[in-house]
N, CA, C and O atoms as CSV, one atom per row, in Angstrom:
chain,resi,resn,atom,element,x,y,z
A,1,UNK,N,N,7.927,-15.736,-9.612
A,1,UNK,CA,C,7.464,-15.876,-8.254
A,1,UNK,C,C,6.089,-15.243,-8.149
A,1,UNK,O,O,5.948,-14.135,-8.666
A,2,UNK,N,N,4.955,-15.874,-7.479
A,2,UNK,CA,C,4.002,-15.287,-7.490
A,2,UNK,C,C,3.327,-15.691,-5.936
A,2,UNK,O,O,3.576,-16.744,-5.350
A,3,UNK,N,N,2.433,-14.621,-5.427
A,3,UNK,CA,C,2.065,-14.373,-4.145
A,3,UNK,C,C,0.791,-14.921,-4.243
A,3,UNK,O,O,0.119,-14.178,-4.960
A,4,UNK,N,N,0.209,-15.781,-3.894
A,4,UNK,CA,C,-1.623,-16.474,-3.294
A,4,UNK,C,C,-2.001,-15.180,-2.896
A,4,UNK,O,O,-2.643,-14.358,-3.550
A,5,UNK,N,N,-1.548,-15.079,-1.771
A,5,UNK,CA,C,-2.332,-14.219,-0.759
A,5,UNK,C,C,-2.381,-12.817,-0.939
A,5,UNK,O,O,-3.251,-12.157,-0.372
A,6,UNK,N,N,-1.274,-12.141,-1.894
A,6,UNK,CA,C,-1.642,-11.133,-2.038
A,6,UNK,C,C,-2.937,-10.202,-2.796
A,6,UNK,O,O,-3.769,-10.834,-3.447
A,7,UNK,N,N,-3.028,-9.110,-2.712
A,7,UNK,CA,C,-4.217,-8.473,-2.988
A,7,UNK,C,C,-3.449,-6.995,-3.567
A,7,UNK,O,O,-2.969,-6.170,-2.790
A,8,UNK,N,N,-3.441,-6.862,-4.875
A,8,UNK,CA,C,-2.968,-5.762,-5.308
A,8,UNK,C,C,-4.068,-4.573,-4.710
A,8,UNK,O,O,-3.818,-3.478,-4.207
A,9,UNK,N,N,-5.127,-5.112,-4.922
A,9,UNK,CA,C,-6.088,-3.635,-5.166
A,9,UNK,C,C,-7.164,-3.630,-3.748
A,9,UNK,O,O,-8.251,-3.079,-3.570
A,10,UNK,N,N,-6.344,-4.478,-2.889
A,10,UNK,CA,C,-6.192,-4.081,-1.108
A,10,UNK,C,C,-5.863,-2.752,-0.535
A,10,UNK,O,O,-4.658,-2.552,-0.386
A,11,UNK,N,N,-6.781,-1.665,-0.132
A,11,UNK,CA,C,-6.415,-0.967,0.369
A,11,UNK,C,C,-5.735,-0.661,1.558
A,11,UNK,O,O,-5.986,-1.401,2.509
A,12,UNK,N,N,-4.949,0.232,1.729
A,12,UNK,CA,C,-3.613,0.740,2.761
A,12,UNK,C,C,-3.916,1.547,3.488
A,12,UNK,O,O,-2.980,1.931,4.190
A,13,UNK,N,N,-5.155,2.171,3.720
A,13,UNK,CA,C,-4.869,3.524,4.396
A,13,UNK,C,C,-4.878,3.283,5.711
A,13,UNK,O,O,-4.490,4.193,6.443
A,14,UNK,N,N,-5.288,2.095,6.270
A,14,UNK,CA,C,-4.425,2.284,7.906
A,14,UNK,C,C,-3.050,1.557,7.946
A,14,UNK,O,O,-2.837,0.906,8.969
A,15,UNK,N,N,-2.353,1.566,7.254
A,15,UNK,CA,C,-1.634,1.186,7.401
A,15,UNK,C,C,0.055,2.296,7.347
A,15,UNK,O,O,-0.066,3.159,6.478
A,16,UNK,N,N,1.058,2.348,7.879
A,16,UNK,CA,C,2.303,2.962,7.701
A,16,UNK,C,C,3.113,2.209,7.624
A,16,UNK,O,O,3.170,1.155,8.259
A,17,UNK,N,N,4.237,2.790,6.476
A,17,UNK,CA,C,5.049,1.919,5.884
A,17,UNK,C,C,6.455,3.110,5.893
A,17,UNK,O,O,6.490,4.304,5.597
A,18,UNK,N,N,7.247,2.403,6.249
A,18,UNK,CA,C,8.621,2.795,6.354
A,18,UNK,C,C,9.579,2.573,5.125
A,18,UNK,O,O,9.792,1.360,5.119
A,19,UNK,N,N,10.185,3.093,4.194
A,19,UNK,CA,C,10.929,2.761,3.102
A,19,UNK,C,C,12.378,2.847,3.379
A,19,UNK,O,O,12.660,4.043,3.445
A,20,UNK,N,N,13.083,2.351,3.508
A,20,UNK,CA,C,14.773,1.993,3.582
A,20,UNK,C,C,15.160,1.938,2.261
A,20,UNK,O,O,15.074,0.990,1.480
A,21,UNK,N,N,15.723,3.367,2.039
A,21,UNK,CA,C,16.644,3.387,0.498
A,21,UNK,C,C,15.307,4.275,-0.273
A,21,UNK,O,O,14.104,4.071,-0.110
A,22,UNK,N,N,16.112,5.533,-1.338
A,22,UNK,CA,C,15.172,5.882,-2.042
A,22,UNK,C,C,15.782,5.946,-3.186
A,22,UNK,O,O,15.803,7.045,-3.739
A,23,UNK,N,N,16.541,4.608,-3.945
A,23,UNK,CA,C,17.033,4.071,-5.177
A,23,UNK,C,C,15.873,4.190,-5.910
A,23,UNK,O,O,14.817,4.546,-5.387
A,24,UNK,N,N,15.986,3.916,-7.107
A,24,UNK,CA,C,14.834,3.780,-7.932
A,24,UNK,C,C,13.651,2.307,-7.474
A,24,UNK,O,O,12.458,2.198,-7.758
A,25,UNK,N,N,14.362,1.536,-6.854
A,25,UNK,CA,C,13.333,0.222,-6.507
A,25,UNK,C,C,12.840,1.371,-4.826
A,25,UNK,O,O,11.762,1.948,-4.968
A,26,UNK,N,N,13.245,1.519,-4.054
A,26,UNK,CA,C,12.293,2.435,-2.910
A,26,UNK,C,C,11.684,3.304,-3.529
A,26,UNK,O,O,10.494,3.087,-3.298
A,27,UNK,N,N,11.785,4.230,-4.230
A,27,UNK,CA,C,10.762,5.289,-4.474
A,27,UNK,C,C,9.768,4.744,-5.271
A,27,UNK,O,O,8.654,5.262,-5.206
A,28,UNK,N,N,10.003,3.513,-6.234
A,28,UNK,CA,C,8.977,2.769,-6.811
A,28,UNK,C,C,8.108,2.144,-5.987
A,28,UNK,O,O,6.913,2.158,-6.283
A,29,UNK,N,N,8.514,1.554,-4.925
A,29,UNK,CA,C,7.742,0.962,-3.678
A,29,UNK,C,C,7.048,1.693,-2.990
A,29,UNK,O,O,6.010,1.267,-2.483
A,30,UNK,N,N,7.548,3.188,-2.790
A,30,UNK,CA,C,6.922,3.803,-1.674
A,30,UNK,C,C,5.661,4.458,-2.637
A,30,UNK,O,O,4.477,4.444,-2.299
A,31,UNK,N,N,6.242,5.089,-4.034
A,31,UNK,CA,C,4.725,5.317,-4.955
A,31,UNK,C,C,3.543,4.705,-5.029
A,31,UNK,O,O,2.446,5.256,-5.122
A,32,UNK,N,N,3.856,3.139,-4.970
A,32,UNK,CA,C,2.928,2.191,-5.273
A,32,UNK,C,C,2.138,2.113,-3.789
A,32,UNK,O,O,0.920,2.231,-3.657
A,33,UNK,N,N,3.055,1.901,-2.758
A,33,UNK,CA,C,1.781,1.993,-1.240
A,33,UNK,C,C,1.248,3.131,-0.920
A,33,UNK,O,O,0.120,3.180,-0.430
A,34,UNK,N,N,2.073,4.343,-1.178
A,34,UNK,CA,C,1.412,5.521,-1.009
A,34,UNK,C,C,-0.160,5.852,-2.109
A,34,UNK,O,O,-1.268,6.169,-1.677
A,35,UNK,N,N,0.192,5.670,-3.432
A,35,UNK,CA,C,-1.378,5.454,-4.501
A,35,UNK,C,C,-2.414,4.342,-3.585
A,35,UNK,O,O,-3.627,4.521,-3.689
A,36,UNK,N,N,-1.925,3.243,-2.727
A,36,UNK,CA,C,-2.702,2.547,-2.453
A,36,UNK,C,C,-3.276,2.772,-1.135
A,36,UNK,O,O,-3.948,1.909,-0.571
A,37,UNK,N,N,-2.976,4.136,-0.534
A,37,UNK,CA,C,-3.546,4.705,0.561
A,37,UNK,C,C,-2.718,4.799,1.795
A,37,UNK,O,O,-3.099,5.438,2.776
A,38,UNK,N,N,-1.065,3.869,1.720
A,38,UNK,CA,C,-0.225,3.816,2.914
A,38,UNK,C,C,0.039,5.702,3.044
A,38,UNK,O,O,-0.115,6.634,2.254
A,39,UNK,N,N,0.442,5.601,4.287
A,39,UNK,CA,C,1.465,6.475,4.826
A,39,UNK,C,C,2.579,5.934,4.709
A,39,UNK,O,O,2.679,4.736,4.970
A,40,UNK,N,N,3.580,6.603,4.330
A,40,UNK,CA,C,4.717,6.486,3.674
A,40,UNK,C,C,5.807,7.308,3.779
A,40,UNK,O,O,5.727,8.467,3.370
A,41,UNK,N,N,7.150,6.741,4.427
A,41,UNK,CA,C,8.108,7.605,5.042
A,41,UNK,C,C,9.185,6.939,4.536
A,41,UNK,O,O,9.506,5.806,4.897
A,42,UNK,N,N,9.926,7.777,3.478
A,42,UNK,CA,C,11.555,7.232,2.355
A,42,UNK,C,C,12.557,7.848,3.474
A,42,UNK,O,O,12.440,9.011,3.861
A,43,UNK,N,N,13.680,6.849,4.017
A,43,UNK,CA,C,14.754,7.004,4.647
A,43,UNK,C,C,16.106,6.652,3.606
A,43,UNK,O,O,16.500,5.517,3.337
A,44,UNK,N,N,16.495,7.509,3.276
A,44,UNK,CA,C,17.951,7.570,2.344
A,44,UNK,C,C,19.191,8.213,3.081
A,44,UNK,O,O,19.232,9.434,3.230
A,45,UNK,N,N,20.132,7.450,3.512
A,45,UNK,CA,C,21.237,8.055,3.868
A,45,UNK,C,C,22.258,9.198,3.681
A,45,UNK,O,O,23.094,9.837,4.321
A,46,UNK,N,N,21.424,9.042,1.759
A,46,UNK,CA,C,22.658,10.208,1.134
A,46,UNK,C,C,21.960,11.517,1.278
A,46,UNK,O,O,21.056,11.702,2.093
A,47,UNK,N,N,22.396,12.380,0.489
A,47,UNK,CA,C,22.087,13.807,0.421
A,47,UNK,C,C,21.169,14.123,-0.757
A,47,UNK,O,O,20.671,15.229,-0.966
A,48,UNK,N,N,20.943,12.660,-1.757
A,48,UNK,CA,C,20.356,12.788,-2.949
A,48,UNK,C,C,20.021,11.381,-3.294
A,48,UNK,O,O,20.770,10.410,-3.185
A,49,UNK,N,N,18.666,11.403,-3.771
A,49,UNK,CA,C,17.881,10.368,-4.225
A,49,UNK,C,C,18.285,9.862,-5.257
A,49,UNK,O,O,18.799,10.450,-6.209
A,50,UNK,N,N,17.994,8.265,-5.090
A,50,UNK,CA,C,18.165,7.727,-6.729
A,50,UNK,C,C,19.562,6.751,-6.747
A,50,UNK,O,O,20.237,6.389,-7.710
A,51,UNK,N,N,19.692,6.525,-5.574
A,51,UNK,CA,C,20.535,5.483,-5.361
A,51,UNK,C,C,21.945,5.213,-6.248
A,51,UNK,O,O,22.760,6.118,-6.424
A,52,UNK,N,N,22.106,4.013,-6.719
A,52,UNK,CA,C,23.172,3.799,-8.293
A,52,UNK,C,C,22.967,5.111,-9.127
A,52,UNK,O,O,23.855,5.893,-9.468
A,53,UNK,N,N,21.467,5.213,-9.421
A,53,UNK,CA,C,21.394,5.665,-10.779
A,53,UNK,C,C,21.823,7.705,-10.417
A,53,UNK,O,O,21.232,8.610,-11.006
A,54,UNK,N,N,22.854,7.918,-9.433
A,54,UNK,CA,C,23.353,9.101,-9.310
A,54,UNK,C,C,24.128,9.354,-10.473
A,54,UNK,O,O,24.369,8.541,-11.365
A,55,UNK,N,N,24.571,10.753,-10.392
A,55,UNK,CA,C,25.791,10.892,-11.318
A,55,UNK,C,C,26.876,11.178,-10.268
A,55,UNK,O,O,26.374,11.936,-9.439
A,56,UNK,N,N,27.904,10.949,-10.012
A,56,UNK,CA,C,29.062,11.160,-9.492
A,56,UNK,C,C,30.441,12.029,-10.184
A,56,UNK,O,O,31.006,11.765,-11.246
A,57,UNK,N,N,30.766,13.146,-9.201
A,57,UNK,CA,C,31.393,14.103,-9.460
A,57,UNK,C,C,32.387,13.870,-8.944
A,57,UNK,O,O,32.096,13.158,-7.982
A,58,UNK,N,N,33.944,14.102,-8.986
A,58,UNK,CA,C,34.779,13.797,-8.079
A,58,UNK,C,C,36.043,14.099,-9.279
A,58,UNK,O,O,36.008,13.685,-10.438
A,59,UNK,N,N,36.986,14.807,-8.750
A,59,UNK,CA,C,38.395,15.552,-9.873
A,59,UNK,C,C,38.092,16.052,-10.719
A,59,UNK,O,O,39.122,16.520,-11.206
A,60,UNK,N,N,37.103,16.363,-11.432
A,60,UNK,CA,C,36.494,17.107,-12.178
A,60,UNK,C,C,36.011,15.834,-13.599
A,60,UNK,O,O,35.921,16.174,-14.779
A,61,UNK,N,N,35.779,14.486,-13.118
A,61,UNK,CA,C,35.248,13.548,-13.966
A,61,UNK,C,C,33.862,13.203,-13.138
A,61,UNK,O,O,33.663,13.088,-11.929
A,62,UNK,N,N,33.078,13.097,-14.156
A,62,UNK,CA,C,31.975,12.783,-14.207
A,62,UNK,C,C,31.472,11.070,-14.583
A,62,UNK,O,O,31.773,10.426,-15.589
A,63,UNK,N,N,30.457,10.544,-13.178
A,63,UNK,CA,C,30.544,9.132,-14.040
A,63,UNK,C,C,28.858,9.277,-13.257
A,63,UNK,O,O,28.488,10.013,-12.343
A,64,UNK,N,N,27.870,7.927,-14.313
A,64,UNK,CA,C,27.083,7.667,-13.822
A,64,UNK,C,C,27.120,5.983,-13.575
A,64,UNK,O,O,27.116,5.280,-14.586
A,65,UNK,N,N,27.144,5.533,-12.654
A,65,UNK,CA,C,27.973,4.485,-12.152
A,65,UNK,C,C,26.349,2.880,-13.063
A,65,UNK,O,O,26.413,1.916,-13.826
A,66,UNK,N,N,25.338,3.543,-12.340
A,66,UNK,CA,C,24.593,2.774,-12.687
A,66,UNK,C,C,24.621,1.058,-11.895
A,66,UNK,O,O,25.453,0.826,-11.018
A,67,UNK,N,N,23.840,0.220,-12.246
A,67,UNK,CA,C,24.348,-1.474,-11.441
A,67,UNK,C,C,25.635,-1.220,-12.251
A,67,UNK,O,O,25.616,-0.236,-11.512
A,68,UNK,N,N,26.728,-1.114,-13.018
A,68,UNK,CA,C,27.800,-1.519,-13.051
A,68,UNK,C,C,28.589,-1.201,-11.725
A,68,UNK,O,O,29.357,-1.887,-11.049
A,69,UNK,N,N,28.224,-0.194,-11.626
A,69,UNK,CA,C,29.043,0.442,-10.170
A,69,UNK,C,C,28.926,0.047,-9.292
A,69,UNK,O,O,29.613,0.639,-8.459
A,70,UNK,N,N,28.101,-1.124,-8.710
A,70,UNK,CA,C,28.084,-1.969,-7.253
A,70,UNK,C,C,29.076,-3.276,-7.353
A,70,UNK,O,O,29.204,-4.029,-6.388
């Protein structure tokens, strides 16, 4: 898939950008507009970043769920 109209090396700085989720694809997103001058605000529900790629604790087993885990 490829974008015409976009402009990678378009600068951001008036611009603010809101991030929903700080999985590894949001914090990759919000890095990339923030280097490109956005203001930039990561909203994550949990208590800890990194979405899937958590480790999960629970009875005293340990799992890192990873995309298998969705």
């Amino acid at each position: 898939m490829t974008c015409d109209t976009c402009d990678d090396e378009q600068p951001l700085a008036d611009e603010s950008v809101v991030v929903v989720g700080a999985g590894l694809g949001g914090l990759s997103a919000a890095c990339h507009l923030a280097d490109r001058g956005a203001a930039v605000e990561v909203i994550e529900r949990n208590s800890r970043v990194g979405g899937v790629a958590n480790r999960i604790e629970a009875e005293g087993f340990r799992s890192t769920p990873g995309p298998r885990g969705i």
